[in-house]
C-alpha positions in Angstrom: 69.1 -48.2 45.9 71.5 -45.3 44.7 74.0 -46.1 41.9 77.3 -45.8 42.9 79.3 -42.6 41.4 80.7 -42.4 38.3 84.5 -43.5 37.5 86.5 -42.5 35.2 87.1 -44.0 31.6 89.2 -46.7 30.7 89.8 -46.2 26.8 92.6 -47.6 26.6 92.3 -51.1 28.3 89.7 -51.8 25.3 92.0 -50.6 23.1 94.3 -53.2 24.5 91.7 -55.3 24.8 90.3 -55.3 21.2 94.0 -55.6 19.6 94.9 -58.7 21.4 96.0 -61.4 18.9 96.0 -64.9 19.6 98.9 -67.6 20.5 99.1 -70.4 18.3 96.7 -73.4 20.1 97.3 -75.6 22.2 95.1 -78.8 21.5 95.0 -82.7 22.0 97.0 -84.3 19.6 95.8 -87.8 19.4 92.4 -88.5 17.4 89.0 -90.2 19.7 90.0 -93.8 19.9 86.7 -95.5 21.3 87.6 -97.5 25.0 84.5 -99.1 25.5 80.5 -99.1 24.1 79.3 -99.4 27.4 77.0 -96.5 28.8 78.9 -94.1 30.9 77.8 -94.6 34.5 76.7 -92.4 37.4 80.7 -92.3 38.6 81.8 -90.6 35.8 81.6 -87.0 37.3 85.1 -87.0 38.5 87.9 -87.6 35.7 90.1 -91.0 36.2 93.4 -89.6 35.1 95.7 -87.2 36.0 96.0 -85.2 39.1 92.6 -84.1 40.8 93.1 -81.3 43.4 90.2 -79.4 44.8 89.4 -76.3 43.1 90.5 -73.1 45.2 87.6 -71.9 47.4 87.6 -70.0 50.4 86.2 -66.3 48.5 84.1 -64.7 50.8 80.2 -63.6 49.7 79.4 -62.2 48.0 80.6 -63.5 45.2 80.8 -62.4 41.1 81.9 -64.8 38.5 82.3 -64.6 35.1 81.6 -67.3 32.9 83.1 -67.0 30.0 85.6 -68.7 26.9 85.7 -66.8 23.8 85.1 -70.1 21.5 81.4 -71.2 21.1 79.5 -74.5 22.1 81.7 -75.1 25.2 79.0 -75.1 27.6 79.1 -71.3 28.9 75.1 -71.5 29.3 74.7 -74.5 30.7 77.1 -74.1 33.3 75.3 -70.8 34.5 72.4 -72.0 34.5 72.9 -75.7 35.7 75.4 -74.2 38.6 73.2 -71.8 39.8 70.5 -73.7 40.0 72.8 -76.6 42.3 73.7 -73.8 44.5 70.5 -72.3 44.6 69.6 -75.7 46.1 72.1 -75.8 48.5 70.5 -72.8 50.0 72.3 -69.7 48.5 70.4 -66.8 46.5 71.6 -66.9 43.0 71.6 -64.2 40.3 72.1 -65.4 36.8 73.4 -62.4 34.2 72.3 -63.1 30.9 74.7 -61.3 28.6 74.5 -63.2 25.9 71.7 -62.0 22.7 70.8 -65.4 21.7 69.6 -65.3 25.3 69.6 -69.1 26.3 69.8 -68.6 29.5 66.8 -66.7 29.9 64.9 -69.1 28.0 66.9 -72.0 29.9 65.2 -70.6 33.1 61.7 -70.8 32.0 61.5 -67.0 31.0 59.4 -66.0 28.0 60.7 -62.8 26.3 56.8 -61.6 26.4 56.9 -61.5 30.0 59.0 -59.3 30.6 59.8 -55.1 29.9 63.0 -54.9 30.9 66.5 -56.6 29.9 70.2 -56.2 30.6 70.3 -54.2 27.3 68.5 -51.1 29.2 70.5 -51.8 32.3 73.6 -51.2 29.9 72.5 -48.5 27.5 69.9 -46.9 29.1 70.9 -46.6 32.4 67.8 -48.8 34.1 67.7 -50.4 37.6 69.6 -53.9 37.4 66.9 -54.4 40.4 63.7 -53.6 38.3 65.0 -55.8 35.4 65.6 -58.9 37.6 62.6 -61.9 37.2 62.2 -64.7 39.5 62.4 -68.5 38.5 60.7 -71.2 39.0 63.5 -72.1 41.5 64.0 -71.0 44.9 66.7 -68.8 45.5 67.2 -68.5 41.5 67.0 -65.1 39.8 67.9 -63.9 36.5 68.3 -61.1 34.6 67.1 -61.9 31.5 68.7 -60.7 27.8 67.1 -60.0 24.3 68.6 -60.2 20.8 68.7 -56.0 21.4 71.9 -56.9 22.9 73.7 -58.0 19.2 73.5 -53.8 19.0 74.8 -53.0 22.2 78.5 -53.8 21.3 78.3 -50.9 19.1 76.7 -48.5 21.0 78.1 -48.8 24.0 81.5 -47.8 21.8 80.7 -43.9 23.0 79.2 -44.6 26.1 80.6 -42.5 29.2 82.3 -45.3 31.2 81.2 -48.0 28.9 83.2 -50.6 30.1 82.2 -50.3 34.2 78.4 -50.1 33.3 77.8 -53.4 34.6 80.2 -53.0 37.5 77.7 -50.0 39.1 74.6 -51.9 37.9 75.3 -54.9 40.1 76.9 -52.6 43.0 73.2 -51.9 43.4 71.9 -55.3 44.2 75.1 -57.2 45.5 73.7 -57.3 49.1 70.9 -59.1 48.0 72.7 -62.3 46.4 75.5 -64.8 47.5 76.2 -65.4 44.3 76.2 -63.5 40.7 77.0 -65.8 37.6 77.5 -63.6 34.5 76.8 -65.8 31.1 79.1 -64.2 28.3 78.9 -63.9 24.8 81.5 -66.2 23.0 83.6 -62.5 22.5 85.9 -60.6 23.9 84.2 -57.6 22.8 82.8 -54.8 24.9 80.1 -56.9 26.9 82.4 -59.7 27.9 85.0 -56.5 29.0 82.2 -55.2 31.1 81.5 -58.3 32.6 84.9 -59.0 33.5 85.4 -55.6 35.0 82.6 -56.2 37.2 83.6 -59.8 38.3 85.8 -61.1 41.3 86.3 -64.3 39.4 86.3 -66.1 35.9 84.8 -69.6 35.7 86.0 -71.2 32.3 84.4 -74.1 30.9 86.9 -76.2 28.8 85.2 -79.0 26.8 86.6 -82.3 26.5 86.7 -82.6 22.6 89.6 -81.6 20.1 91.2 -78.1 20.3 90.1 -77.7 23.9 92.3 -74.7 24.9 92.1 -72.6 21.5 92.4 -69.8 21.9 92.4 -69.9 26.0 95.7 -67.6 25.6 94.1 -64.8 24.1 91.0 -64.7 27.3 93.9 -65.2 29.4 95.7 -62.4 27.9 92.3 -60.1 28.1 91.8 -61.4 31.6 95.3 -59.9 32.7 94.7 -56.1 30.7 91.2 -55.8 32.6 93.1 -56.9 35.8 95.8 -54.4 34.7 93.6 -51.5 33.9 89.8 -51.9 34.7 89.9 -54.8 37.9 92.6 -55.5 39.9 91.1 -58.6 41.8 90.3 -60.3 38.7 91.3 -63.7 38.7 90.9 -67.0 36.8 89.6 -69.1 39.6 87.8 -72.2 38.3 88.4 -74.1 35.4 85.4 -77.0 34.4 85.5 -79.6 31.9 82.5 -80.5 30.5 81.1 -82.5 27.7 83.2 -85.4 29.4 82.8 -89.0 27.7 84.1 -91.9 30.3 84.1 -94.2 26.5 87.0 -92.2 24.7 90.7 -91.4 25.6 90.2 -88.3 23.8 88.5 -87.0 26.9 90.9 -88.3 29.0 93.4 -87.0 27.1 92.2 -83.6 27.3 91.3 -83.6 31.0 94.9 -84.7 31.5 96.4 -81.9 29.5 94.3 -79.0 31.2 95.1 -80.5 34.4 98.5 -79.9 33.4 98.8 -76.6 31.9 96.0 -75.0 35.0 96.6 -77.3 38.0 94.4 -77.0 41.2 92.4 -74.5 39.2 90.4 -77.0 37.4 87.9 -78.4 39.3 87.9 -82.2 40.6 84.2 -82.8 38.9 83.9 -83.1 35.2 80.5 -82.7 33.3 79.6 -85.7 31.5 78.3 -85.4 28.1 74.3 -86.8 28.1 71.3 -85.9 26.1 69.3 -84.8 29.1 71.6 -82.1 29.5 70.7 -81.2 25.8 66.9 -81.7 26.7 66.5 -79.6 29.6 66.6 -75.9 28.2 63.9 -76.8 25.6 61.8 -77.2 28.5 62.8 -73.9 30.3 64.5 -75.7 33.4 67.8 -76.6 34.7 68.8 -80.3 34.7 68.6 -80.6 38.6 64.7 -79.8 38.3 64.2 -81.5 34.5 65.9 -85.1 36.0 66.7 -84.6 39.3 68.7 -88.5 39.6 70.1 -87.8 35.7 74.6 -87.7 35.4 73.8 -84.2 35.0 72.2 -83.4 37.3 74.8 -85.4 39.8 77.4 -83.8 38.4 76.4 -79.8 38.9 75.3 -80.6 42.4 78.7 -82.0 42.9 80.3 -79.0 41.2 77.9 -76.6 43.2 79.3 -78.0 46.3 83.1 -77.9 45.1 82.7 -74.0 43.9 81.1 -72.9 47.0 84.0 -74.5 49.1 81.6 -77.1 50.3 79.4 -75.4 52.2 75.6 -76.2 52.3 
């Protein structure tokens, strides 16, 4: 496949970008009060309070999503790997972007660093084929393209780079055709890599746990969201907002799921992702919850989201 042509720089969206401050946070108020010590049941995929509207659908394939939030330990990786998995099993080819060093979701999907020569740090500084660096899963339908800690350096050097912050836009021009849908995993940044994966996307998908100070600092990616849209991405959009880390035995989670219903509306989705050890489990095994414990609340959970994300279609 031919690389599509060069366009020009952008300099001074990342210049916006990187000077963005913060708004103060908004957050729960209330502390966890306990409801019940009962296990949470099979149910508890869809919140109980507030509103539940379906989350928009209706994008046409192909389709690029960036999954990202800026704060850490919110369930970015296990979201791209646990939703591409669940539409990989409802029949659509699924390419998993591994942008982040630690690399969790390469190892989430069962690949071992030693097995393979390329990463997404020489699709992004030296200029390999996104196609040659792609590895197959143990899933069908499930690709990814795996990451290695090389990509800690990259923010750096990509700071000269000709075009840095469309890199990954031509790189996955290249192999669009082949894939229904593309799930980026970010870095918990707003730096250069998350820039270049928002330039490149259609959507953003933003998990939002269900724990104290949910939406810190959600202003700021909103804020970067709207200068890529300005200046790199005009069809950039915030389309899909997930809770996660959902506890049916606290109000706190209620609480939360309530307030981000509020301030986002019919962009959050109607399933929540309940908080369970075998979601914990799964990545140490190299698989996604759907193939780890195929009947586990997880696993329930990201088949039901799967379904609501792709606009129901199977």
């Amino acid at each position: 496949m031919q690389d599509a042509p060069d366009e020009p720089t952008q300099d001074s969206s990342i210049e916006s970008v990187s000077d963005a401050s913060a708004d103060a946070p908004v957050s729960a108020s209330t502390e966890e009060t306990t409801v019940s010590d009962a296990p949470a049941t099979d149910d508890n995929v869809v919140a109980p309070t507030g509103r539940q509207p379906q989350a928009a659908s209706g994008n046409p394939l192909p389709r690029v999503m960036a999954v990202a939030n800026q704060k850490g330990g919110v369930g970015k990786t296990t979201t791209s790997v646990n939703l591409g998995a669940a539409l990989a099993e409802l029949g659509f080819r699924v390419l998993v972007i591994d942008l982040d060093p630690q690399g969790n979701a390469t190892t989430g999907l069962g690949i071992d660093a030693r097995n393979f020569e390329l990463s997404m740090y020489d699709v992004l500084m030296r200029d390999s084929s996104l196609e040659d660096c792609v590895e197959p899963t143990s899933m069908k339908n499930l690709f990814v393209a795996p990451a290695t800690i090389a990509l800690a350096g990259a923010e750096i050097e990509l700071v000269p780079a000709f075009s840095r912050e469309l890199k990954l836009k031509r790189a996955i021009e290249t192999v669009i055709d082949d894939f229904d849908f593309v799930l980026i995993d970010c870095p918990p940044s707003l730096g250069l890599i998350t820039v270049n994966a928002l330039a490149a996307a259609d959507e953003v998908l933003v998990p939002i746990q269900c724990e104290y100070y949910a939406l810190e600092g959600l202003s700021q990616l909103m804020r970067n969201v709207h200068l890529v849209a300005s200046n790199l991405n005009p069809r950039l959009d915030i389309s899909t907002i997930v809770l996660t880390m959902y506890d049916a035995r606290t109000k706190l989670s209620d609480q939360v799921a309530t307030e981000v219903r509020d301030h986002f509306g019919n962009k959050v989705c109607r399933i929540v992702i309940p908080r369970t050890v075998r979601l914990s489990e799964a990545p140490s095994f190299g698989q996604p919850i759907t193939a780890f414990d195929p009947a586990s609340r997880g696993a329930i959970a990201y088949r039901e989201l799967a379904k609501e994300v792709s606009g129901g279609t199977s």
